[in-house]
N, CA, C and O of each residue as an XYZ file, in Angstrom:
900
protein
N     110.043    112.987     90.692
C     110.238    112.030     91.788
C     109.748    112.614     93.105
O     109.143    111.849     93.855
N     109.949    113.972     93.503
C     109.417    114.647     94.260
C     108.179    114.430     94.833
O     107.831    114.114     95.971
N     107.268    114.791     93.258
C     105.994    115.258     93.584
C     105.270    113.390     93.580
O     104.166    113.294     94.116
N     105.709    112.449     93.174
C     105.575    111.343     93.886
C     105.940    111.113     95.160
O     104.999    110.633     95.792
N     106.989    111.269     95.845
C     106.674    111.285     96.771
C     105.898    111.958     97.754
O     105.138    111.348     98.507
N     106.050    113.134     97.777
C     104.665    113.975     97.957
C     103.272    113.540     98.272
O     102.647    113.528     99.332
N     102.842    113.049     96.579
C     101.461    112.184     96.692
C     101.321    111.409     97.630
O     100.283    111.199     98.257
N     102.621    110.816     97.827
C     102.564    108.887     98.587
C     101.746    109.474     99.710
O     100.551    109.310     99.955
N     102.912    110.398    100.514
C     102.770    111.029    102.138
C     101.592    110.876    102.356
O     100.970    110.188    103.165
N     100.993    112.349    100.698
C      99.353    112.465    101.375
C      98.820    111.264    101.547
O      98.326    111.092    102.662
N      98.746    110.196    100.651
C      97.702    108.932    100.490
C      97.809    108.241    101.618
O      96.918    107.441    101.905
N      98.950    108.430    102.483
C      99.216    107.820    103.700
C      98.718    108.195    104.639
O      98.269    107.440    105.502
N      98.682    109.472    104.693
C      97.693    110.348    105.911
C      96.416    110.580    105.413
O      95.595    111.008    106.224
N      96.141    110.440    104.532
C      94.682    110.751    104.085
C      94.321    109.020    104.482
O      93.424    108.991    105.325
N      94.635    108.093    104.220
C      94.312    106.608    104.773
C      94.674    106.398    105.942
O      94.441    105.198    106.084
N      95.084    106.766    106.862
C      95.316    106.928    108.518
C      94.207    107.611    108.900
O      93.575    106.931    109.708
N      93.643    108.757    108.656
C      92.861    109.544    108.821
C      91.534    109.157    108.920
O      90.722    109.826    109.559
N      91.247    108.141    108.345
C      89.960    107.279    108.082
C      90.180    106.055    108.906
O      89.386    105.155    108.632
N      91.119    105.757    109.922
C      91.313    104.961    110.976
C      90.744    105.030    112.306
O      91.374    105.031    113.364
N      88.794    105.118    112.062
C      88.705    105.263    113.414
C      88.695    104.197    114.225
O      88.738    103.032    113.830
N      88.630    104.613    115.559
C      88.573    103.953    116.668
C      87.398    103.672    117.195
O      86.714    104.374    117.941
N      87.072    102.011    116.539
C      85.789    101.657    116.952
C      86.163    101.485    118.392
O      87.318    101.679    118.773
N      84.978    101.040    119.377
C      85.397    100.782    120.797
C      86.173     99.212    121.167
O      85.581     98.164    120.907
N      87.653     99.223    121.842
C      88.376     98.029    122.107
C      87.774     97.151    123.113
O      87.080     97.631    124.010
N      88.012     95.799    123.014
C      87.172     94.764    123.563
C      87.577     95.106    125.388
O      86.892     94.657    126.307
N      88.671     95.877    125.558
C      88.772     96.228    126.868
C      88.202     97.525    127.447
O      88.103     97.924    128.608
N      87.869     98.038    126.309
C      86.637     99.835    126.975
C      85.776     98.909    127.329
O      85.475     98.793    128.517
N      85.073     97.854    126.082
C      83.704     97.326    125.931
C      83.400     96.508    127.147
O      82.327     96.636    127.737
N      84.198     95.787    127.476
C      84.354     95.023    128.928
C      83.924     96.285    130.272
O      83.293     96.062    131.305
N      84.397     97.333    129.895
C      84.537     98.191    131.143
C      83.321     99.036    131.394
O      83.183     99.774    132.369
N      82.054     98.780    129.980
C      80.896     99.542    129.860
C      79.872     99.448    130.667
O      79.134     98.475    130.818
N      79.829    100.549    131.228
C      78.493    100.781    132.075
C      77.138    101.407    131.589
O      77.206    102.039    130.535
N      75.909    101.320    132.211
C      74.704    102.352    132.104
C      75.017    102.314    130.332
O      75.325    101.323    129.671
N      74.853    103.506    129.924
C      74.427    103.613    128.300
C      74.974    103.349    127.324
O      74.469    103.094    126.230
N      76.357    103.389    127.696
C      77.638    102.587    126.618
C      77.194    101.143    126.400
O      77.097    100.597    125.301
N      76.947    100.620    127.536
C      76.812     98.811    127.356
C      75.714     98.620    126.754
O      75.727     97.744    125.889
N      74.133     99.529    127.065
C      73.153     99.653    126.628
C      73.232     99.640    124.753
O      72.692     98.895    123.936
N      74.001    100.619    124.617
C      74.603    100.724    123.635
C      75.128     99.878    122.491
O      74.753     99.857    121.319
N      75.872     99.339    122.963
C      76.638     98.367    122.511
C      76.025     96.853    122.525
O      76.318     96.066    121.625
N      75.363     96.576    123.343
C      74.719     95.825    123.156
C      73.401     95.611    122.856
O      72.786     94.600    123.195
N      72.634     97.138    121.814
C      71.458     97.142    121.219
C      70.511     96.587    122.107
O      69.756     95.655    121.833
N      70.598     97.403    123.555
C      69.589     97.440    124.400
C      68.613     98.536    124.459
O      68.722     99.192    125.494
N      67.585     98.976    123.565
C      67.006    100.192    123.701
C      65.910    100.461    125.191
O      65.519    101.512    125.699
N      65.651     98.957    125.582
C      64.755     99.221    126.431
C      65.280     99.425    127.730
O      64.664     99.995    128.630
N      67.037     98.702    127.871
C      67.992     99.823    129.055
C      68.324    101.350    129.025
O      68.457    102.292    129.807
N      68.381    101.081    127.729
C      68.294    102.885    127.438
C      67.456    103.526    127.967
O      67.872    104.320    128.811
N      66.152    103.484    127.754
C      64.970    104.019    128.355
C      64.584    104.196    129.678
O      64.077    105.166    130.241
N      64.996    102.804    130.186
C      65.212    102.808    131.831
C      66.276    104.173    132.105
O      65.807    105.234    132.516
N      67.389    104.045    131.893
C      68.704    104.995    132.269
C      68.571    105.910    132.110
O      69.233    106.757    132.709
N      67.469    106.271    131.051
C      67.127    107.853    130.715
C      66.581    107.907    131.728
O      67.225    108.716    132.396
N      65.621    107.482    132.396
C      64.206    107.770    133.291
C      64.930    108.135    134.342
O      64.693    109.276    134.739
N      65.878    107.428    135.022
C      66.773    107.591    135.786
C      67.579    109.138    136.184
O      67.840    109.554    137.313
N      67.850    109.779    134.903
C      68.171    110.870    135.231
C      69.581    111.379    134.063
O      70.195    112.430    133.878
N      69.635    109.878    133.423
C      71.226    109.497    133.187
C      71.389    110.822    131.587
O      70.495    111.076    130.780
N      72.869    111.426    131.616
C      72.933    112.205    130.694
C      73.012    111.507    129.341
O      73.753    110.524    129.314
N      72.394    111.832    128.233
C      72.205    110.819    126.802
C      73.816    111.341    126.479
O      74.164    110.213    126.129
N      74.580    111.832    126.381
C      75.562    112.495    125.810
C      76.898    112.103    126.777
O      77.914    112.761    126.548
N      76.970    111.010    127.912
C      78.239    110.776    128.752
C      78.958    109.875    128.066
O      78.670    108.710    127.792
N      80.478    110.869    127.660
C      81.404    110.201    127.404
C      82.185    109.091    127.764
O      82.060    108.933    128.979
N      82.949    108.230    127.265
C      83.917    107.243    127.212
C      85.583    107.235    127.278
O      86.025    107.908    126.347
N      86.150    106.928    127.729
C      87.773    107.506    127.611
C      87.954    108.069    126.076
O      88.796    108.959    125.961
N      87.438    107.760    125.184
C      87.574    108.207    124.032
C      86.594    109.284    123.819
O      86.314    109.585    122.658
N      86.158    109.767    124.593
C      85.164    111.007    124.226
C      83.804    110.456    123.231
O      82.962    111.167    122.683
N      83.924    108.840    123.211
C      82.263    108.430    122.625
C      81.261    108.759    123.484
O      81.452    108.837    124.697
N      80.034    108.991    122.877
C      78.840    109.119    123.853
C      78.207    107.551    123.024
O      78.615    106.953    122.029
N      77.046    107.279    123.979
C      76.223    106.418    123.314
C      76.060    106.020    121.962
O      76.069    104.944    121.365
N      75.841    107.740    121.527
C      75.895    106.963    119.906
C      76.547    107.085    119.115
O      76.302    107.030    117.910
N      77.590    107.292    119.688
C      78.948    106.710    118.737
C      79.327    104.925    118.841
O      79.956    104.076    118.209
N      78.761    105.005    119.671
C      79.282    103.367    119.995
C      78.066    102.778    120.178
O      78.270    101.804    120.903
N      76.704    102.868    119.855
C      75.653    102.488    118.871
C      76.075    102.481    117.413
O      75.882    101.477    116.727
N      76.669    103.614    116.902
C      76.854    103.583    115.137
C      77.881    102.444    115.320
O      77.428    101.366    114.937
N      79.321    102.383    115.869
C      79.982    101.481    115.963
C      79.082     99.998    115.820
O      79.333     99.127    114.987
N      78.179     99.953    116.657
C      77.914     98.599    117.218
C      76.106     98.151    115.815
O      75.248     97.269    115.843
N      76.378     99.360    114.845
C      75.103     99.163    114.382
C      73.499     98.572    114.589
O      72.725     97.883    113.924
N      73.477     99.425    116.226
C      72.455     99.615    116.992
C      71.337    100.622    116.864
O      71.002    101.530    117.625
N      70.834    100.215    115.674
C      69.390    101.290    115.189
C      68.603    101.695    116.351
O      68.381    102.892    116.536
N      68.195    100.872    117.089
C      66.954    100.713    117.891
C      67.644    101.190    119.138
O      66.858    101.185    120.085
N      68.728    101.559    119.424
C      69.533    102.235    120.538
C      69.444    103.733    120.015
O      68.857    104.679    120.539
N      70.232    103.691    118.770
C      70.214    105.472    118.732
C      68.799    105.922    117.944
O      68.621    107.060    117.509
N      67.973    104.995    117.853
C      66.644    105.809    117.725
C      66.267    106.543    119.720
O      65.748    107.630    119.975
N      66.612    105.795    120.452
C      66.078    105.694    121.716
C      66.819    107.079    122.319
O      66.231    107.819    123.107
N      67.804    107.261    121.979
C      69.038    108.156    122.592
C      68.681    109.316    121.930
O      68.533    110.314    122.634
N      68.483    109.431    120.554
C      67.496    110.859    119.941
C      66.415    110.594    120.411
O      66.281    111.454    121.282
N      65.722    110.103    120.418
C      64.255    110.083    121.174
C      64.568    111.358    123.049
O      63.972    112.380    123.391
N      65.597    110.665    123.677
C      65.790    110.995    124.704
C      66.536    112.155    124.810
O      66.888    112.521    125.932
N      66.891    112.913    123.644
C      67.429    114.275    123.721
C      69.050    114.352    123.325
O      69.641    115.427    123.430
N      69.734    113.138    122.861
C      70.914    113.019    122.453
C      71.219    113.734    121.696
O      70.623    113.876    120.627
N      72.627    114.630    122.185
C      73.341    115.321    120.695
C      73.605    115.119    119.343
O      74.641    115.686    118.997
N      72.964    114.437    118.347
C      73.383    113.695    117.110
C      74.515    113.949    116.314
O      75.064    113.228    115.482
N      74.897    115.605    116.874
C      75.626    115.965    116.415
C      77.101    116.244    116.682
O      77.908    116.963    116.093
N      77.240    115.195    118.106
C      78.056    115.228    118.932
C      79.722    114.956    117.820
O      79.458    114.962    116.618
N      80.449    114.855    117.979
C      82.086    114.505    117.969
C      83.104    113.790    118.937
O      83.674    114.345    119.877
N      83.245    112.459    118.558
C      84.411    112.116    119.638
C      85.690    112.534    119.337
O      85.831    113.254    118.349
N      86.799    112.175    120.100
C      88.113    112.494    119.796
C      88.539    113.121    118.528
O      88.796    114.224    118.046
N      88.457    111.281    118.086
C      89.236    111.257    116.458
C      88.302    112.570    115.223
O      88.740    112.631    114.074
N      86.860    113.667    115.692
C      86.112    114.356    115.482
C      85.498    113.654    114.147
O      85.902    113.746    112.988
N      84.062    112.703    114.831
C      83.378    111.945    113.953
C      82.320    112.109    114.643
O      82.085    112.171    115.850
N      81.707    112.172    113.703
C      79.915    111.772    113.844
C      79.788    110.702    113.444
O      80.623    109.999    112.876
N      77.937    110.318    113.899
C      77.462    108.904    114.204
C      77.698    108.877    112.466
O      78.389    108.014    111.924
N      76.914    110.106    111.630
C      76.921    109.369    109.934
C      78.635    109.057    109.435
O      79.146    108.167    108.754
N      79.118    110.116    110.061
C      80.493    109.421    109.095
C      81.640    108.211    109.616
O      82.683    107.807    109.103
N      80.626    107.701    111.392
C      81.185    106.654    111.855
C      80.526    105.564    110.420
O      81.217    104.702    109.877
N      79.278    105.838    110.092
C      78.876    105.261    109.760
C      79.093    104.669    107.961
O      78.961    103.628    107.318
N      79.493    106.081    107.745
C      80.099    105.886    106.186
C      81.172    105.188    105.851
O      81.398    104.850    104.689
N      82.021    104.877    106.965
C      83.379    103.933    106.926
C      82.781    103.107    106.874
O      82.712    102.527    105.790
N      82.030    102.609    108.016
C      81.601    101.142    108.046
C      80.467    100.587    106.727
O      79.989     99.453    106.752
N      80.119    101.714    105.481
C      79.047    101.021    104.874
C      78.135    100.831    105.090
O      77.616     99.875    104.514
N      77.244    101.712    106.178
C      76.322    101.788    106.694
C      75.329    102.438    106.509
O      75.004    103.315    107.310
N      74.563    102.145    105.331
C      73.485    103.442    104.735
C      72.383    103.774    105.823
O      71.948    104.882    106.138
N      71.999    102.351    106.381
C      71.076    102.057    107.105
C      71.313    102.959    108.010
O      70.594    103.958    107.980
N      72.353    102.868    109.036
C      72.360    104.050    109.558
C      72.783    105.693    109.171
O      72.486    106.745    109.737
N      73.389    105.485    108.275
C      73.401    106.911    107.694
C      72.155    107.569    107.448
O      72.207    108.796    107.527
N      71.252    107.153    107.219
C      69.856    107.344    106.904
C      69.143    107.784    108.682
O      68.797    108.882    109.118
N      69.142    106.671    109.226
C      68.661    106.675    110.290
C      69.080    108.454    111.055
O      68.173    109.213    111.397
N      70.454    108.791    111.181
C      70.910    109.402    111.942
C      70.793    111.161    111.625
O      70.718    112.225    112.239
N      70.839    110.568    110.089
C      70.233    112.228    109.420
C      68.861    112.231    109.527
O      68.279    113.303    109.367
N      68.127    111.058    109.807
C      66.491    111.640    110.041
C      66.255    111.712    111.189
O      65.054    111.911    111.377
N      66.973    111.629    112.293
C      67.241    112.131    113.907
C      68.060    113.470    113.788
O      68.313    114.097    114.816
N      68.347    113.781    112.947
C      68.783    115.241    112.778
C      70.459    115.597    112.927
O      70.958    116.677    113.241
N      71.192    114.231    112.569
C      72.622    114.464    112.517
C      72.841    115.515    110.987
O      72.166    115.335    109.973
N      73.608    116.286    111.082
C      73.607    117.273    109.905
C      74.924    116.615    109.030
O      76.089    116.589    109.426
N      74.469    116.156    107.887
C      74.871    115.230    106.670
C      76.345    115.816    106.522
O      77.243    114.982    106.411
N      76.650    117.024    106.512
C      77.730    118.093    105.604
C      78.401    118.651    107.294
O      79.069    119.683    107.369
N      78.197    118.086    108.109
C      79.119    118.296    109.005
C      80.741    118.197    109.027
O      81.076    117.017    108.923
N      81.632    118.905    109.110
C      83.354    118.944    108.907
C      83.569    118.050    109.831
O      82.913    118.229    110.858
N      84.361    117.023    109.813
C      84.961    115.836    110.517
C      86.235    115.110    110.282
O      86.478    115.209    109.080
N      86.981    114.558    110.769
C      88.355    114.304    110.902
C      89.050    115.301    111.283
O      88.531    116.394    111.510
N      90.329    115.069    111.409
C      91.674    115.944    111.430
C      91.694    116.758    110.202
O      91.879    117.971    110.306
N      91.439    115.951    108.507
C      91.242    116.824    107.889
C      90.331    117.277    107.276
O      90.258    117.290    106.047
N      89.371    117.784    108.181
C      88.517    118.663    107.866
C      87.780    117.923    106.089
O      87.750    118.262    104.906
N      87.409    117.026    106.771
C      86.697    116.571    105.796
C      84.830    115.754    106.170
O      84.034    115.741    107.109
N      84.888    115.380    105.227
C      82.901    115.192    105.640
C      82.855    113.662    105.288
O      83.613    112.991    104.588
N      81.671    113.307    106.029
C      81.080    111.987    105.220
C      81.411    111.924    104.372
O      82.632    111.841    104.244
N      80.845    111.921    103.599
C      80.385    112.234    101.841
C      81.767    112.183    101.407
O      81.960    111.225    100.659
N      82.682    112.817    101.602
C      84.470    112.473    101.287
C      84.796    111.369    101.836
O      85.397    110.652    101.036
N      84.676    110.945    102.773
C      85.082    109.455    103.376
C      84.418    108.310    102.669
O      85.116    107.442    102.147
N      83.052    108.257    102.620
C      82.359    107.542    101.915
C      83.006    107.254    100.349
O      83.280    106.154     99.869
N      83.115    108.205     99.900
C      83.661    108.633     98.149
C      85.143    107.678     98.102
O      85.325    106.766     97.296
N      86.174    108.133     99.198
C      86.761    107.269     99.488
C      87.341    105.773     99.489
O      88.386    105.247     99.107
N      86.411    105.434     99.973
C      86.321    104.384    100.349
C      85.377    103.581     99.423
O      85.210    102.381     99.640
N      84.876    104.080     98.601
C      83.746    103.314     97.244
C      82.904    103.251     98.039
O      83.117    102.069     98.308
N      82.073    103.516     98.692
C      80.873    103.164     99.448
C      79.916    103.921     98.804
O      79.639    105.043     99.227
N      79.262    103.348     97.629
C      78.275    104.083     96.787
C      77.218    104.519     96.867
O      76.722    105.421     96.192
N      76.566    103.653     98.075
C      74.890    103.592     98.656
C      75.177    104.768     99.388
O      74.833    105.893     99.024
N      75.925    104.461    100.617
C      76.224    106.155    101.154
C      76.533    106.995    100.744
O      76.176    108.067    101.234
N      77.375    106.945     99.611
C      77.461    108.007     98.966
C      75.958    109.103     98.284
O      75.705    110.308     98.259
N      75.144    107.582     97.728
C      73.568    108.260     97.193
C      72.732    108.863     98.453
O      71.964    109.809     98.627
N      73.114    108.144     98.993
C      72.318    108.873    100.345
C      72.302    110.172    101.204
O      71.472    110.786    101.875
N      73.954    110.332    100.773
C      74.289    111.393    101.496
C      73.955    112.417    100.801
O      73.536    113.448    101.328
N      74.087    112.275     99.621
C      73.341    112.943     98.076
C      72.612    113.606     98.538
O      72.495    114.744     98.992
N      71.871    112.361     98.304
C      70.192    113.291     98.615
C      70.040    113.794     99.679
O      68.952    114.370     99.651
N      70.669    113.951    100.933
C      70.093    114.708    101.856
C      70.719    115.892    102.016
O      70.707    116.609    103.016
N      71.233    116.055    101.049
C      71.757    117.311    101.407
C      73.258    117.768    101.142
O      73.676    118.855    100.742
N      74.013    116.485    101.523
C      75.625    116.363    101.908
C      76.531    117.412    100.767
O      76.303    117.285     99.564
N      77.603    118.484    101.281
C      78.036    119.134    100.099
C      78.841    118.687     99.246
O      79.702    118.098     99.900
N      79.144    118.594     97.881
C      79.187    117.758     97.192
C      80.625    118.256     96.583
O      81.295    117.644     95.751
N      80.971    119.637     97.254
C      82.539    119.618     96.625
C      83.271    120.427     97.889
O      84.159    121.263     97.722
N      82.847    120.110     98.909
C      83.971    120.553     99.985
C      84.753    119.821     99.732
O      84.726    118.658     99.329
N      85.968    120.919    100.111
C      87.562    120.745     99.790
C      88.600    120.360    101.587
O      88.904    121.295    102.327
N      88.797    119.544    101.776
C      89.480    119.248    103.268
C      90.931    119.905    102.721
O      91.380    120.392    101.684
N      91.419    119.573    104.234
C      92.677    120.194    104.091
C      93.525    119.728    103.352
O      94.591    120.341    103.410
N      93.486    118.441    102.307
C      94.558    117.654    101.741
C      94.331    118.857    100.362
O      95.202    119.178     99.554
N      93.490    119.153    100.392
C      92.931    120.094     99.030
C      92.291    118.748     97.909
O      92.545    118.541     96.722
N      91.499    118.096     98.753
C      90.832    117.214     97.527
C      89.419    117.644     98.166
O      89.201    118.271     99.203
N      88.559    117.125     97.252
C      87.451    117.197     96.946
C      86.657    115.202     96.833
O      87.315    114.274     96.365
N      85.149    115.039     97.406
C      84.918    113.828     97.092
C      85.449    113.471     95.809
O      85.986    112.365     95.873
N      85.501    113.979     94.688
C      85.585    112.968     93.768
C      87.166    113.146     93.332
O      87.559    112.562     92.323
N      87.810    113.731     93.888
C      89.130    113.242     93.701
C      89.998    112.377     94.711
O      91.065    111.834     94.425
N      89.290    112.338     96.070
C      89.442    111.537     96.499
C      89.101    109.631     96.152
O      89.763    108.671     96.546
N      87.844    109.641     95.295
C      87.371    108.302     94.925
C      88.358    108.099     94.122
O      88.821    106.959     94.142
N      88.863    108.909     93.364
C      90.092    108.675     92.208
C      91.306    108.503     92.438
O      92.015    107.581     92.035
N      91.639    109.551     93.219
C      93.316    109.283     94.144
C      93.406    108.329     95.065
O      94.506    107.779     95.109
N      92.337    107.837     96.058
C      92.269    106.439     97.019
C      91.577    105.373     96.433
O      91.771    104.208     96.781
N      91.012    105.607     95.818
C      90.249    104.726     94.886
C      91.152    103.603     94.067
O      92.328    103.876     93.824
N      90.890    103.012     93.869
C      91.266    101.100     93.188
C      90.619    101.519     91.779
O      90.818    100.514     91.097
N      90.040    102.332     91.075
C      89.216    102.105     89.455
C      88.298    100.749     89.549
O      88.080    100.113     88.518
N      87.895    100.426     90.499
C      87.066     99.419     90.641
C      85.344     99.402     90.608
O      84.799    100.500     90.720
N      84.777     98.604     90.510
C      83.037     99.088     90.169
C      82.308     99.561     91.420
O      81.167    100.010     91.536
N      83.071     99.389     92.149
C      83.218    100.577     93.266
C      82.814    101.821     93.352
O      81.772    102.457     93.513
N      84.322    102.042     93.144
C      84.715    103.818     93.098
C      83.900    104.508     91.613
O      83.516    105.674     91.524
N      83.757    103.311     90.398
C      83.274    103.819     89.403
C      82.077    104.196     89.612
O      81.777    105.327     89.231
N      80.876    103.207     90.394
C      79.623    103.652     90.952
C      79.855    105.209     91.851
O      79.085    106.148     91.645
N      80.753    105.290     92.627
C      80.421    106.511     93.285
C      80.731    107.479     92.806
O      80.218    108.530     93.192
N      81.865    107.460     91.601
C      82.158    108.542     90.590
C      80.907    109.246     89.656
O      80.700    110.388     89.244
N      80.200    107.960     89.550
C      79.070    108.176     88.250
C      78.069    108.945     89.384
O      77.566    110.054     89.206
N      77.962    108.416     90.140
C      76.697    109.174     91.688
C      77.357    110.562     92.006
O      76.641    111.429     92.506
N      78.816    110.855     91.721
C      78.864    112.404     92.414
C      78.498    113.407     91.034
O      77.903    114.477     91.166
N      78.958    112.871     89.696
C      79.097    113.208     88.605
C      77.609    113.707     88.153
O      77.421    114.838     87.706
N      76.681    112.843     88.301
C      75.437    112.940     87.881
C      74.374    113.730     88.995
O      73.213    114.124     88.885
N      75.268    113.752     90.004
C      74.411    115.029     91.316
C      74.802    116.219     90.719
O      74.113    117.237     90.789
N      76.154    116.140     89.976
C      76.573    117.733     89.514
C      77.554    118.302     90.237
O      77.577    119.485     90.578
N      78.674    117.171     90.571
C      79.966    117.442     91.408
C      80.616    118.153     90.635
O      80.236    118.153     89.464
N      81.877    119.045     91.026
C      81.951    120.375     89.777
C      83.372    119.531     89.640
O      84.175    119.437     90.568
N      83.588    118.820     88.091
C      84.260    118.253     88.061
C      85.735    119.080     87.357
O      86.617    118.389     86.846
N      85.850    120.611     87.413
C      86.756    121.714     87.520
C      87.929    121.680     88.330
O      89.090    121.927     88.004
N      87.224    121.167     89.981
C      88.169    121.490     91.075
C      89.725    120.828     90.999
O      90.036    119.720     90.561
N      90.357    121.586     91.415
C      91.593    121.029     90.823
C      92.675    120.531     92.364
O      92.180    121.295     93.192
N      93.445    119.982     92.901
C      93.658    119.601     94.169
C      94.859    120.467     94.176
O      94.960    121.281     93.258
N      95.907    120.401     95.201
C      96.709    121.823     95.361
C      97.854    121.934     94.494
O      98.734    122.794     94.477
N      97.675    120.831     93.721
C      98.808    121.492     92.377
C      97.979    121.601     91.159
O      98.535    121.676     90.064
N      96.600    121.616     91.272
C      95.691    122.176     89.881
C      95.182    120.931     89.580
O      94.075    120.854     89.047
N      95.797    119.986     89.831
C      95.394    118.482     88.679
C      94.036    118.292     89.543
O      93.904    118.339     90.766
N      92.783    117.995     88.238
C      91.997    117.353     88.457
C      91.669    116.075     88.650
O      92.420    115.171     88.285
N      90.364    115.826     89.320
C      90.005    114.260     88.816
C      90.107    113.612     87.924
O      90.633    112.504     88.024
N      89.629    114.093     86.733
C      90.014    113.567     85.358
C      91.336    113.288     85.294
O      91.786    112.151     85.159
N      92.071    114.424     85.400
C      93.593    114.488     85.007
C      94.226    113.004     85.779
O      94.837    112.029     85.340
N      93.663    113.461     87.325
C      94.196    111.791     88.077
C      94.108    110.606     87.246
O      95.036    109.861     86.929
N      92.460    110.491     86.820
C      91.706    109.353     86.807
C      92.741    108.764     85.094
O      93.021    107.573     84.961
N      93.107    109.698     84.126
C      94.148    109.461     83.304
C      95.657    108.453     83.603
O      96.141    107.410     83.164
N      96.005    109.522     84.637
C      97.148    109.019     85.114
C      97.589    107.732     85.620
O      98.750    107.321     85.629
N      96.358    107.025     86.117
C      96.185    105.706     86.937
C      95.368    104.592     85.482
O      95.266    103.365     85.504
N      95.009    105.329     84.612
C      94.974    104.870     83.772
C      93.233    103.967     84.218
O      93.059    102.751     84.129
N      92.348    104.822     84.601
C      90.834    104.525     85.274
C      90.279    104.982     84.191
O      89.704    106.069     84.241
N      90.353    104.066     82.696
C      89.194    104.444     81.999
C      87.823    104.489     81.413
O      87.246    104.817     80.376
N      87.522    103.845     82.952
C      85.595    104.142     82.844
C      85.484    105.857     83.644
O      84.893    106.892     83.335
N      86.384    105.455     84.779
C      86.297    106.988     85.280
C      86.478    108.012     84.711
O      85.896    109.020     85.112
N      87.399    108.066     83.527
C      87.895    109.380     82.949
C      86.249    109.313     82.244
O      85.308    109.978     82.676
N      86.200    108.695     81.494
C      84.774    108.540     81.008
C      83.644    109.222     81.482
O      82.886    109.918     80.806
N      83.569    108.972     82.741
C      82.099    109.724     82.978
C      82.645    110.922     83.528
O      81.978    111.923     83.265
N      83.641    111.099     84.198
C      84.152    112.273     84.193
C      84.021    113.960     83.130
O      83.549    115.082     83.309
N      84.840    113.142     81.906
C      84.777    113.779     80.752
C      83.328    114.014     80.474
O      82.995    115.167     80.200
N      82.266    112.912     80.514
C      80.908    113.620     80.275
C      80.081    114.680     81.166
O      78.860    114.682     81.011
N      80.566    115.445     81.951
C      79.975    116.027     82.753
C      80.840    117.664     81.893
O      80.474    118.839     81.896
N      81.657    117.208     81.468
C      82.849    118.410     80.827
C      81.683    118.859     79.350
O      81.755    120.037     78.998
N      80.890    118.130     78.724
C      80.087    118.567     77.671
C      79.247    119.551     77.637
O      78.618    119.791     76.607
């Protein structure tokens, strides 16, 4: 009974944790120069504001720069303009997110793509718990980002502080849905080390049993051959 409750806690803070703070309709009201530019997928104000003098990287009460609240506002043609103009890609607001793993919540390959070929670094540590894209994404079933993050690089069994790993996270937050099963089969078949065990030993598999996910145990188990 314990170690159920236990689990719950984590699943509760591990799903809080993935609560970012897109920008509120009262920051957005209050946006000036590159935020509004921003937000309202103006690249050619951007350009002006740069010329101007304006810093690509000025924060927001929330510690967003531009392109955090471009990824928010899924403004390609803004944060192409803002890396163009010398923007940190690799910046962090508050809640400690980057533009890709603003972007991996939202399902956003398009920009996930975009932001790692402006040179946001894929396997960057983010959140409170020290976790990455590529874990949030996994998360959350977001499979395309998940392939994406794949391939560029993204590490494929960092462990955050909950002591999970992407693919025990797709399994422990995960629904067993064609979802999470797509992103299971995508970490599985990159060669996710399906060994790792979370801080009482139990694996993915072992989870994916327990919840009774049996396509997941499935491809799981085939990586065990």
């Amino acid at each position: 009974m314990l170690r159920i409750l236990v689990i719950s806690l984590l699943l509760s803070a591990a799903t809080q944790s993935w609560a970012q703070r897109a920008p509120s309709p009262t920051e957005i009201s209050s946006y000036e120069g590159l935020h509004k530019a921003a937000h309202e997928n103006d690249p050619d104000a951007v350009r002006q504001i740069m010329a101007e003098g304006a810093n690509p990287d000025v924060r927001d009460s929330y510690g967003r720069t531009p392109a955090h609240v471009a990824a928010f506002a899924s403004s390609y043609d803004v944060v192409r303009a803002l890396a163009e103009a010398g923007a940190d890609m690799n910046a962090l607001e508050e809640g400690i997110y980057d533009v890709v793993t603003i972007a991996a919540v939202a399902n956003d390959p398009e920009m996930v793509s975009l932001a790692i070929e402006l040179g946001n670094d894929p396997g960057l540590t983010t959140s409170i718990y020290d976790g990455t894209a590529l874990i949030a994404a996994a998360h959350l079933g977001h499979h395309e980002v998940v392939r994406r993050l794949i391939k560029a690089g993204a590490p494929l069994d960092h462990v955050n502080n909950l002591v999970w790993t992407a693919l025990i996270e797709a399994v422990v937050l995960g629904d067993g849905g064609p979802d999470h099963i797509a992103t299971v089969m995508a970490l599985v078949e990159a060669g996710a080390d399906v060994s790792i065990g979370d801080r009482n030993g139990v694996t993915a598999l072992q989870h994916a049993v327990a919840r009774n996910y049996d396509q997941i145990a499935a491809i799981i188990r085939s990586a065990e051959k």
